[in-house]
N, C-alpha and C positions, 0 to 999 in steps of 0.2 A: 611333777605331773604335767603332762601336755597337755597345750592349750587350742581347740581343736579352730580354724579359723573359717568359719561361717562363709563362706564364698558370695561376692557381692557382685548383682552382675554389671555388664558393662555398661547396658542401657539407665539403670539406679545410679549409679556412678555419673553416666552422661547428666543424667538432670540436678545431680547435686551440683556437677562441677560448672553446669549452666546456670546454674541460681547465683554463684559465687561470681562467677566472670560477669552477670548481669548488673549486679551490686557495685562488684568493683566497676564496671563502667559507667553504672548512673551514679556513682558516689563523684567522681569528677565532674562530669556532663553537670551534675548539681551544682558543685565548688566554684567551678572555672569560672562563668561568669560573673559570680560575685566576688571571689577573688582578685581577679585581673582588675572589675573598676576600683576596687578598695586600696588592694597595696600598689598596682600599678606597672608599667613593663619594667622601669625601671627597678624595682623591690623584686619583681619576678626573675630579673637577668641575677641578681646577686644569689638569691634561693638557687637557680639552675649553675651556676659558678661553682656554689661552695658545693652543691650536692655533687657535684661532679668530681672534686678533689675528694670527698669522702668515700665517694664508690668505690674507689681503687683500692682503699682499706678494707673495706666492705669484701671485697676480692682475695685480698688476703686474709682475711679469716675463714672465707668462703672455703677454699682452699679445692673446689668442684665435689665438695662430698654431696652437694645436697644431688647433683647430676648421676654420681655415683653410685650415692646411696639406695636412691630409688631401683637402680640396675642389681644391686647387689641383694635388699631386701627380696625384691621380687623373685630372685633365685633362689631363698632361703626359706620364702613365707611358708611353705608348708611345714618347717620343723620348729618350734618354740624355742629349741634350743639354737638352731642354726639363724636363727634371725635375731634372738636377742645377741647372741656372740656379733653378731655382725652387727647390731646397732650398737652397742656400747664400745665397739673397736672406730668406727666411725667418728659417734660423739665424741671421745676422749682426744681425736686426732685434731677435730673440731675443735675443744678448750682450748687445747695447745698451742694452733695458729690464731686464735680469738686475742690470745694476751699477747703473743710478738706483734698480731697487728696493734694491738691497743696501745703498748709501750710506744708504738714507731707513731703514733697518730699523737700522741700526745706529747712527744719530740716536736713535730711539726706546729703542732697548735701553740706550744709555749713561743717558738722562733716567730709564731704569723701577727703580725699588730692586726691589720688587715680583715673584721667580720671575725674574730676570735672567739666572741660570743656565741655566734653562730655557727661556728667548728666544736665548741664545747657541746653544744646542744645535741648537736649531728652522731656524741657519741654513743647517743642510745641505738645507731642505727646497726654500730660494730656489735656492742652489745648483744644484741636480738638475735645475731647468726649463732651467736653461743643454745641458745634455748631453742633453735628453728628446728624441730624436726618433725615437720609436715611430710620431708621426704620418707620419711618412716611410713605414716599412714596415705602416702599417694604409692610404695611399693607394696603395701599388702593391700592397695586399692579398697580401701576405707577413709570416703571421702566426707562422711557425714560429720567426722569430727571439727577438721577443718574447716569446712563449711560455717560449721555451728558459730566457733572460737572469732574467726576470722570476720563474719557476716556483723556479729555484735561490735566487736570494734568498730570496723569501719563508718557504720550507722554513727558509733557514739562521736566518733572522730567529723564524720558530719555535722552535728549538732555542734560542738565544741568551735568547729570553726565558724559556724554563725553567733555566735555567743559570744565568742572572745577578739576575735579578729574585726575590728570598727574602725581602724585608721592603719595611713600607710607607714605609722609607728611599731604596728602591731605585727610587724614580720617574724621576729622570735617567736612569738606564741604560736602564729601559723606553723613555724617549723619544728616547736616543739610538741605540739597535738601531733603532727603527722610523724615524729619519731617514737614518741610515746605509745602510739597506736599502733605501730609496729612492731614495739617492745613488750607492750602487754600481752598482746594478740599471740605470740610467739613462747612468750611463759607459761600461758592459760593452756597452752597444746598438752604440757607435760600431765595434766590432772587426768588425761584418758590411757596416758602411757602404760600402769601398771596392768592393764586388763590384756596386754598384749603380750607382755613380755619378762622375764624374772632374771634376778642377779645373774651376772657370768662372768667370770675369769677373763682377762684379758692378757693375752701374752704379750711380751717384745716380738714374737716373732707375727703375731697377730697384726699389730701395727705397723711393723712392716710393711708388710701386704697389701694391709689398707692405703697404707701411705703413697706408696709405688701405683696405685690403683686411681686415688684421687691425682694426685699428680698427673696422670695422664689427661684428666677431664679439665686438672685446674688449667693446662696449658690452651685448649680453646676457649674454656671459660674467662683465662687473661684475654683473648683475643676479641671475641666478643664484648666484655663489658668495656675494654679500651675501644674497639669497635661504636662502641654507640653512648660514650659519654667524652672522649679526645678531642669531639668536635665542639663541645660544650667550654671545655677548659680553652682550647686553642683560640675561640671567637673571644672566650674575655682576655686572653692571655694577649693576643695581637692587638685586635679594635681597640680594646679598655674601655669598651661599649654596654653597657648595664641592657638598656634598650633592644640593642640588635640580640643579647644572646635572649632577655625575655619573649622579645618575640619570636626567636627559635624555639624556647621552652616551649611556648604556646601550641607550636605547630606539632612538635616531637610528640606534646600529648596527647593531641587528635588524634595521630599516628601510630600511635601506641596500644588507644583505646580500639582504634580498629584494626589491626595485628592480632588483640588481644581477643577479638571478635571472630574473626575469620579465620586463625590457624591456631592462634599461641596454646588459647586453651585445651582444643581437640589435640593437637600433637602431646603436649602434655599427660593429658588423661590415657594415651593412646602407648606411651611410653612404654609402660611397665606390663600392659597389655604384649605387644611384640617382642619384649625382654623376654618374655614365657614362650611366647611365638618360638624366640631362634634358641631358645635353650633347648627346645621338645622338639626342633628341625621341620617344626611343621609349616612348611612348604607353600602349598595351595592357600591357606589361613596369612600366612605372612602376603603375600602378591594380593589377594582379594581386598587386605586392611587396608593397604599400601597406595593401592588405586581407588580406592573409595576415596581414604582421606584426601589425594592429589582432586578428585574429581569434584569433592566438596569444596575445600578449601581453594582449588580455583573460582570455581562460583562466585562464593562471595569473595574472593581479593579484587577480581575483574569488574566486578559489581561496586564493590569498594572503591575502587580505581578513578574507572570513567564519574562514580558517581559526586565522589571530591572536588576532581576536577570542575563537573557542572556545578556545583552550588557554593565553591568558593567565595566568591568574590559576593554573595547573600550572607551566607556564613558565619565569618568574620565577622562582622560590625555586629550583627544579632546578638551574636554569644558573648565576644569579650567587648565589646565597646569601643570607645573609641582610642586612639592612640594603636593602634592592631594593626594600621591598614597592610604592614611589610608582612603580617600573616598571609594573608593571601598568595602573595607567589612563593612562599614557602612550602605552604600546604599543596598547590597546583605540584609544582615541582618533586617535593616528598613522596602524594602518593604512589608516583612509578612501583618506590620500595614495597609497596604493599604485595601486588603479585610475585616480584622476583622476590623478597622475602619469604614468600607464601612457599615457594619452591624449594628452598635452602633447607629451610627448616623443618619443613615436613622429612625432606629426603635425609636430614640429620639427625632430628629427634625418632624418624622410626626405622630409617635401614643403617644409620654407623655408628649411631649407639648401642640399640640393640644387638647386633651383628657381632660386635667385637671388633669394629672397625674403627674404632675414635681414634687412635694413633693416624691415621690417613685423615681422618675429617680434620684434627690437629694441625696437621701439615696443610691442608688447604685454607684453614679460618686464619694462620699465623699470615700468609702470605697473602692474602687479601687485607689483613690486617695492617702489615706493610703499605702496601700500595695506600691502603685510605687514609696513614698520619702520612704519608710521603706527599699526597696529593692536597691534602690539607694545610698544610703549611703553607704550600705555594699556592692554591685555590686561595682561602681564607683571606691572605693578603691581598688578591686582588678581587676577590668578591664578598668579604664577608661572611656572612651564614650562605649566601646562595655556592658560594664555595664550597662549603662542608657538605652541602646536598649532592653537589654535583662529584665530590669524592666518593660519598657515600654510597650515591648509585651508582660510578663503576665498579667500587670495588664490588660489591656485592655482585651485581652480576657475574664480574669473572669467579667469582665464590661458585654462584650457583649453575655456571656453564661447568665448572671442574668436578663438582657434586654430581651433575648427570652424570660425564664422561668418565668416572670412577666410581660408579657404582655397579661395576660388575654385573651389568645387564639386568637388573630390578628394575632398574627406568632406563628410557632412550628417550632421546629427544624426537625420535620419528609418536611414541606415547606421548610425550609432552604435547609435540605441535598436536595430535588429535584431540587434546584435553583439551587445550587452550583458543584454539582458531574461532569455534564457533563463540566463544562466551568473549572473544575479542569484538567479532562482528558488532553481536550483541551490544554492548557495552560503546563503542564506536556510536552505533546508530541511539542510545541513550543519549549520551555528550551531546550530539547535537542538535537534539530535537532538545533540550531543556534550555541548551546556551542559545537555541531562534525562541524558544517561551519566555525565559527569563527578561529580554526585553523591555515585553511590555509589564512587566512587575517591578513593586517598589521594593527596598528591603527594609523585611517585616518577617515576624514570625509567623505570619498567615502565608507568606510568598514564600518562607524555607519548607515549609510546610508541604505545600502545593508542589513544589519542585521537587524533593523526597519521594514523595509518593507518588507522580507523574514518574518518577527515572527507576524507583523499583520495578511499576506494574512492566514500561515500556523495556526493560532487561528481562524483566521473565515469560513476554509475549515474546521479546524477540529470540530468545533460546528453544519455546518452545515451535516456531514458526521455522526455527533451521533446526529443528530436531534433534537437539543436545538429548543424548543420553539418562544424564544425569537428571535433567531436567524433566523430562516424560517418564523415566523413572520414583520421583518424588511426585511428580502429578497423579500417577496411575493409584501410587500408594493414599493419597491422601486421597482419590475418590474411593477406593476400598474402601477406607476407613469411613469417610462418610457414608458409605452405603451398608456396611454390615452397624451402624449406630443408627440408621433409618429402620431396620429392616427388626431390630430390637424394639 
């Protein structure tokens, strides 16, 4: 019997997946502080060390189906049949790389004296890709479930860390809450599965397919997640610095959480959306998605950007305490990545995944990939983590200057420079109107405070005062809105 699939729109979707990306940021912004005084930079460099040798496994069980997945259900979701066939070809490919990687990690873990406990713990992290299939219900854009699953965890995963974690003894426990809560959160998905999908035959040549298919994704997917955790291994592997890489962690998290703010999420949601877009050839709808998101998601990385910059050096001491101070020019430094990431990614996750283009985005992620362990090694040793930043922002740029110049006229960089000039301005005349206020301010959370909110209003006077588009665009809409809620 067919199962008919209720259509959720994109803007219901948008608020679930902002409720989720919320949580997930205020669940850190919570942690971090207390965190950081309790177990300390040193406890934090080993945590960001051994997580980093685990990811790579994590990678290999990943195997790019969750990337895939999403692209594949989305093509399928309107047959019951053609979507469970497609999920349970998936999954199964999924088991199979979960156990190679688990054998090979647990190779490794028997040979490491070396936080061995804390590689055992790590294993629930390989585990959870086996049960992950969120990408299921983020390609037939049913985001409530995950929401639901995921929200509760983390909450509880909060609470556990203030309960359990009281000394800078208490490192395992922190690391096993936060794999546990990954692991659960990830099992409890399957309880909404049956309402979607029913038994189906799975061929040899089925998997095939699939195989040949994730393959293609797993190869940027290797590129990316060596991408943005090599720098992590390399800083302990050279320094033999606990310190230096914790206060890397520290900064990478910032940076992460506002990533995950200004693009990560909307591209994500936006995904499976444009998957439908290029399948149905619909043209006008594809370029309209496409330029919005660039136009948003520059907003706030430009915003994000200059506005790091100015309250760094408040920041730091506020949130993680003392022994941070090398955050500071981490985070200055770092968030370059925010806009030129904001760029990459967008232009990845909606025009050469969608498209059918990832074998070219493949070819572009490997070879910036290249370049950032090449530069790192040699960076690293003579700078440290400021090494790895300064790797990481070329390579990525060259990434995101090849992304425009291959993308078959969807974007030019004549579109970029009109997106981005004015919200540079903008953003420019923030920085230093906060870095001449900050001054006379002590740091306090009344002074990060003050400077937040001084560097928002004075980014969004100044876009509207040079007449960003986007920006009198969202003005015009929310006086509508306030005006037809007066007029009721």
């Amino acid at each position: 019997m067919e199962k008919q699939l209720n259509k959720t729109s994109l803007k219901v979707n948008f608020i679930f997946n902002t409720f989720l990306q919320i949580l997930s940021t205020i669940a850190p912004l919570i942690t971090a502080p207390y965190v950081s005084r309790v177990l300390g930079p040193d406890n934090i460099g080993i945590y960001s060390y051994t997580l980093s040798i685990n990811s790579y496994f994590v990678l290999i069980a990943g195997l790019g189906t969750a990337s895939y997945g999403i692209i594949e259900i989305a093509k399928a979701r309107d047959s019951t049949y053609d979507r469970s066939k497609t999920f349970w070809g998936i999954e199964l490919i999924t088991v199979i790389t979960s156990v190679v990687s688990l054998i090979l990690w647990f190779f490794i873990v028997l040979f490491y004296d070396e936080y061995r406990f804390i590689f055992f713990i790590q294993t629930f992290y390989i585990l959870a890709i086996i049960f992950d299939i969120s990408w299921f219900f983020l390609g037939i854009e049913k985001l409530k479930h995950t929401v639901i699953i995921n929200s509760f965890f983390k909450i509880m995963g909060v609470i556990f860390i203030f309960l359990f974690v009281k000394t800078p003894n208490d490192l395992s426990i922190y690391i096993l809450i936060l794999a546990l809560s990954t692991f659960l959160g990830n099992t409890s998905m399957w309880i909404f599965l049956p309402k979607y999908i029913v038994k189906s035959k799975v061929t040899q040549k089925d998997l095939l397919a699939h195989c040949r298919g994730t393959l293609i994704y797993f190869v940027p997917t290797i590129a990316a997640t060596i991408y943005t955790v090599v720098d992590k291994t390399l800083i302990g592997i050279i320094t033999k610095d606990n310190i230096e890489n914790g206060c890397y962690e520290q900064a990478t998290k910032i940076i992460s959480i506002i990533r995950t703010i200004s693009f990560t999420s909307m591209n994500t949601l936006f995904s499976s959306r444009m998957s439908y877009l290029f399948s149905k050839n619909m043209k006008k709808e594809i370029q309209f998605n496409l330029s919005f998101a660039l136009e948003f998601i520059m907003t706030l990385s430009f915003g994000a950007f200059f506005g790091l910059c100015a309250v760094s050096k408040c920041f730091v001491p506020v949130f993680f305490g003392e022994g941070y101070s090398r955050v500071v020019i981490f985070l200055i430094l770092m968030s370059l990545l925010i806009p030129i990431m904001g760029i990459s990614n967008t232009i990845g996750y909606l025009y050469y995944n969608p498209s059918g283009n990832r074998a070219k985005s493949a070819k572009i992620l490997i070879f910036g990939t290249l370049i950032n362990c090449i530069l790192n090694v040699c960076l690293i040793k003579l700078f440290s983590g400021i090494g790895a930043i300064i790797a990481s922002v070329i390579a990525e740029f060259i990434i995101t200057y090849l992304y425009i110049k291959q993308s078959d006229g969807y974007i030019s960089f004549n579109q970029m420079f009109k997106i981005i000039s004015k919200k540079l301005i903008s953003g420019i005349l923030m920085l230093m109107t906060i870095i001449v206020i900050s001054k006379y301010l002590v740091y306090s959370i009344l002074s990060l405070i003050i400077e937040i909110c001084l560097g928002v209003i004075i980014y969004y006077l100044g876009l509207i005062v040079l007449k960003d588009t986007f920006a009198l665009g969202v003005t015009k809409k929310m006086f509508v809105s306030i005006q037809s809620k007066i007029k009721k």
